[in-house]
C-alpha positions in Angstrom: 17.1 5.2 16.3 17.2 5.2 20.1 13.7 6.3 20.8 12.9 3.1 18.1 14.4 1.2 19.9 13.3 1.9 23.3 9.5 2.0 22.5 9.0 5.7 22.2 7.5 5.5 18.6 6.1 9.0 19.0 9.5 10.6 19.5 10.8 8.3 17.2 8.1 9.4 14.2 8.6 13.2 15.2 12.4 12.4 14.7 12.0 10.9 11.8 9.7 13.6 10.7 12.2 15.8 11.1 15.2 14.1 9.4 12.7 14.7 6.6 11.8 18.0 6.7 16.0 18.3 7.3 17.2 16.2 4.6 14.2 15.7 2.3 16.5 13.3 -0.5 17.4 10.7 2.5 15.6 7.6 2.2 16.0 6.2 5.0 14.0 8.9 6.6 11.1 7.9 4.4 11.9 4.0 5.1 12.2 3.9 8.7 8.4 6.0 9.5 7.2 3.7 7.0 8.1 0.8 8.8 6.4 2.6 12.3 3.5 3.4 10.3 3.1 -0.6 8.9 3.6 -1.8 12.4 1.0 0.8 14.7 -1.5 -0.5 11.7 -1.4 2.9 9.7 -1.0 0.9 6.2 -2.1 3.3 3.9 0.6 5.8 5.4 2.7 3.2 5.0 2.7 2.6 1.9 2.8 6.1 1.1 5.9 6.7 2.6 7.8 3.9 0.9 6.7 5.4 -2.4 8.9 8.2 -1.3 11.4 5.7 -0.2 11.5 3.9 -3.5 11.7 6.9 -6.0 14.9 7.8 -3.9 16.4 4.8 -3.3 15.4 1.0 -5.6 16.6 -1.0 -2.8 12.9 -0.8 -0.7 10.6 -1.9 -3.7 10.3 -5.0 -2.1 8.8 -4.2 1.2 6.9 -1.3 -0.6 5.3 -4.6 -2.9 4.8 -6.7 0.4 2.9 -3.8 1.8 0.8 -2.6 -0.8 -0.3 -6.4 -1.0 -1.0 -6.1 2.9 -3.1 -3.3 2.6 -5.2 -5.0 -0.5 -5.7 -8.0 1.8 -7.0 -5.0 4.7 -8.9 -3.6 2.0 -10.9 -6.9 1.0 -11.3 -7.7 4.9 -13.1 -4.7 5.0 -15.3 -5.2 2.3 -13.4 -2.6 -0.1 -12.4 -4.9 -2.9 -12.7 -1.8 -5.2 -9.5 -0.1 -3.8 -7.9 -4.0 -3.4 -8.3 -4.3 -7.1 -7.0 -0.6 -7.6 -3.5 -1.6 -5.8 -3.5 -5.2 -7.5 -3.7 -3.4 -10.7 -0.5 -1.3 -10.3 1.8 -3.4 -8.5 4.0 -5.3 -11.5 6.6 -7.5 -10.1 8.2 -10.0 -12.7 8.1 -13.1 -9.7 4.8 -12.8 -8.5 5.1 -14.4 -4.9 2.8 -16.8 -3.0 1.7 -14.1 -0.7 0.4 -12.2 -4.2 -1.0 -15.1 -5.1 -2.6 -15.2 -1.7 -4.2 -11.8 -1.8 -5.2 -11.8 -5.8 -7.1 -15.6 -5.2 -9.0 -14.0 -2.0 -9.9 -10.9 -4.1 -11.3 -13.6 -6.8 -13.5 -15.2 -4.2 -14.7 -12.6 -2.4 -16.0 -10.8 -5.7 -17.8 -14.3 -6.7 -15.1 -14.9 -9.4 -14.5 -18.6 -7.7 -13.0 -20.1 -10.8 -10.7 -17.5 -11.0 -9.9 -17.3 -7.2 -9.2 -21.2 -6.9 -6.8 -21.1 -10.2 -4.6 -18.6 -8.7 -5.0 -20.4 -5.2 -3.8 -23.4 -6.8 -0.6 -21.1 -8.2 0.4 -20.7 -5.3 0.7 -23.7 -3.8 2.5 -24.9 -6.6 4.9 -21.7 -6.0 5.1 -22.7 -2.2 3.5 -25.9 -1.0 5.1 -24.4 2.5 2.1 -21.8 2.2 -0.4 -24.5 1.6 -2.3 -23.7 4.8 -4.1 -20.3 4.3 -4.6 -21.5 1.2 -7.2 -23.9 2.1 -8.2 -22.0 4.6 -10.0 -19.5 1.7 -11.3 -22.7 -0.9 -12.9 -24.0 2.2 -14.4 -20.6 3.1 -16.3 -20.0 -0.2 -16.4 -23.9 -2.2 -15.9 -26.0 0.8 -13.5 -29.0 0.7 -15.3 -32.6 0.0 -13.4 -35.1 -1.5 -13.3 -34.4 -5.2 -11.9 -31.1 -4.2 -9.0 -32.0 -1.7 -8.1 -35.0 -4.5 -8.1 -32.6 -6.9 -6.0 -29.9 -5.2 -3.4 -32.7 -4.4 -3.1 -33.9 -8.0 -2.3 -30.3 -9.0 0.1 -29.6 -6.7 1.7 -32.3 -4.0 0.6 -34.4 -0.9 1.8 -32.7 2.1 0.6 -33.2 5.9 -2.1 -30.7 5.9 -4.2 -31.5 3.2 -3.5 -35.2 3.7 -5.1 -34.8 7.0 -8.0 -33.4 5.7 -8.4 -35.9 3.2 -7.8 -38.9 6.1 -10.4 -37.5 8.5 -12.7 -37.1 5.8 -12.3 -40.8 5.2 -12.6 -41.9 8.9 -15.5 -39.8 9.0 -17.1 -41.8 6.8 -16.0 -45.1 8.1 -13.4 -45.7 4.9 -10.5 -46.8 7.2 -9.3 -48.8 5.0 -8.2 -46.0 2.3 -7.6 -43.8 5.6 -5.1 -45.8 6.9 -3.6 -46.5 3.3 -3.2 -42.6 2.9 -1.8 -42.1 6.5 1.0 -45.1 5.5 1.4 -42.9 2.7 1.7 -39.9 5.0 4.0 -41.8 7.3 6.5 -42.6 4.9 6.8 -38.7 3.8 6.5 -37.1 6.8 8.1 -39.0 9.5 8.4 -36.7 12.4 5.3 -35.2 11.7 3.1 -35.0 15.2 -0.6 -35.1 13.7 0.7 -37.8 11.3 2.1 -39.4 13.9 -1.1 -39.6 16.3 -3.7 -40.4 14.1 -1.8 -42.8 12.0 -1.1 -44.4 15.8 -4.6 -44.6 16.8 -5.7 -46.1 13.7 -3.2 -49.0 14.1 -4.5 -49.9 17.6 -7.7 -49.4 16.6 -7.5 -52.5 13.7 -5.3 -54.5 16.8 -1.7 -53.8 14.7 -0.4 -52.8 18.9 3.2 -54.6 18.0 3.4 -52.0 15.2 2.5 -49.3 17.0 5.3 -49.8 19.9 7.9 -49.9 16.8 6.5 -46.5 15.5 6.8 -44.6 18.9 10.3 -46.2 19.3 11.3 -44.8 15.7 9.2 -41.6 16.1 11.0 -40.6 19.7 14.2 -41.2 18.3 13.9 -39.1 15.4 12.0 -36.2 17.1 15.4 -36.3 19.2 17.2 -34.9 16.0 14.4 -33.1 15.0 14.9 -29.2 15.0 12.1 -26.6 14.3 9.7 -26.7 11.6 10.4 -23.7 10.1 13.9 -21.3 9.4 14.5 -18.1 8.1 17.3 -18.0 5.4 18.2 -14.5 6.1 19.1 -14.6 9.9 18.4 -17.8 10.8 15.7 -18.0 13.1 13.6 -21.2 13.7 10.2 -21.7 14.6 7.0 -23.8 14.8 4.7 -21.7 13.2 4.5 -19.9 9.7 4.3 -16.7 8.7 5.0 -14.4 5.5 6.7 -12.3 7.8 10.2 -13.6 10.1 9.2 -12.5 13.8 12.6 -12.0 14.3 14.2 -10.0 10.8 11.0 -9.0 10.0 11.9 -9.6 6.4 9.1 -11.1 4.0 8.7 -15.0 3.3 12.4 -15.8 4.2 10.8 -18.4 6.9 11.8 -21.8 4.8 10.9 -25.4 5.4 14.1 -26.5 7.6 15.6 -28.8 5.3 17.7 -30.0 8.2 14.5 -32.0 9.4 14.9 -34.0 6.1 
């Protein structure tokens, strides 16, 4: 795929096009438009492609599932949560993964179903506590997150940085420093090399005059963060990065970006 390659996704479609109309039982054919069509944000093309992909070929069910679940999630962004529940409906995948999770508790909430929407949110943090982020990012969008709620979401799945965090500026903003700083020890202990940890967990210290402490923390804290490699690699080609996503900006293959275990 040279014109692929080189940018020219025009050529490259009416190439591809033709490699159809040439060799109509060739998957890849079907495959590689799909993948132009998903990227230039033609999604329901997409998807229709890698139908044709999959009913020559097995091998592409998964990105067909991944992108049928990204054009649900398009589809409730857009207000159409009658075609998002027409595509959750049919898709039946034996491991249902935190990204289906993902779009099926956002359907919930966004059709007022908020019981429903915050059990399945919950399922998939327990799946992936790696995904907790957008997670919380849709229970704070339609319940809100006050204490009861970030305690509860921690007892039903595990402490981890970000909704720590939450749960320790919530405290500090209500001048409970006391628990805050028992929480961020807590936090510490886990999550050594974590930055946001780190700093508020720092300020609090000084803050209650423990300043001999905090020198020993930043002495421990730069020498770790000397060993300290990126937050996040992708099991399938290795990549490493800061920042999440389902997708590996390098492979492009879906939720292979792993919590580097090397960190630990």
């Amino acid at each position: 795929m040279v014109y692929k390659s080189a940018g020219f996704l025009d050529r490259a479609e009416e190439a591809l096009l033709e490699g159809v109309r040439l060799f109509p039982g060739e998957s890849y054919f079907y495959y590689e438009i799909a993948k132009i069509y998903k990227n230039s944000g033609r999604i329901e093309e997409s998807v229709e492609f890698l139908e044709k992909a999959v009913a020559l070929k097995k091998e592409f069910e998964d990105e067909l599932l991944y992108t049928k679940l990204y054009l649900a999630n398009f589809y409730i962004e857009k207000g159409r949560t009658d075609k998002a529940f027409k595509i959750i409906r049919k898709i039946h995948s034996p491991l249902p993964t935190p990204f289906f999770y993902y779009v099926i508790s956002k359907l919930y909430y966004y059709v007022g179903e908020t019981e429903k929407g915050y059990s399945k949110a919950l399922q998939g943090m327990r799946l992936s506590p790696k995904h907790m982020q957008p997670f919380l990012e849709i229970i704070e969008e339609f319940e809100g997150l006050n204490e009861e709620k970030l305690r509860d979401i921690i007892n039903k799945t595990e402490l981890n940085p970000v909704i720590g965090l939450k749960l320790v500026q919530l405290l500090i903003n209500e001048n409970r420093k006391d628990e805050a700083l028992k929480l961020l020890e807590e936090l510490n202990e886990k999550f050594p090399v974590d930055s946001e940890v780190k700093e508020i967990y720092l300020k609090i210290l000084w803050e209650i005059g423990r300043k001999k402490q905090v020198v020993d923390e930043i002495e421990k804290f730069l020498k770790l963060l000397k060993e300290k490699k990126k937050a996040f690699k992708c099991e399938n080609c290795g990549f490493e990065t800061d920042t999440f996503d389902w997708i590996c900006p390098k492979c492009r293959n879906w939720e292979t970006l792993e919590i580097n275990c090397e960190n630990r």
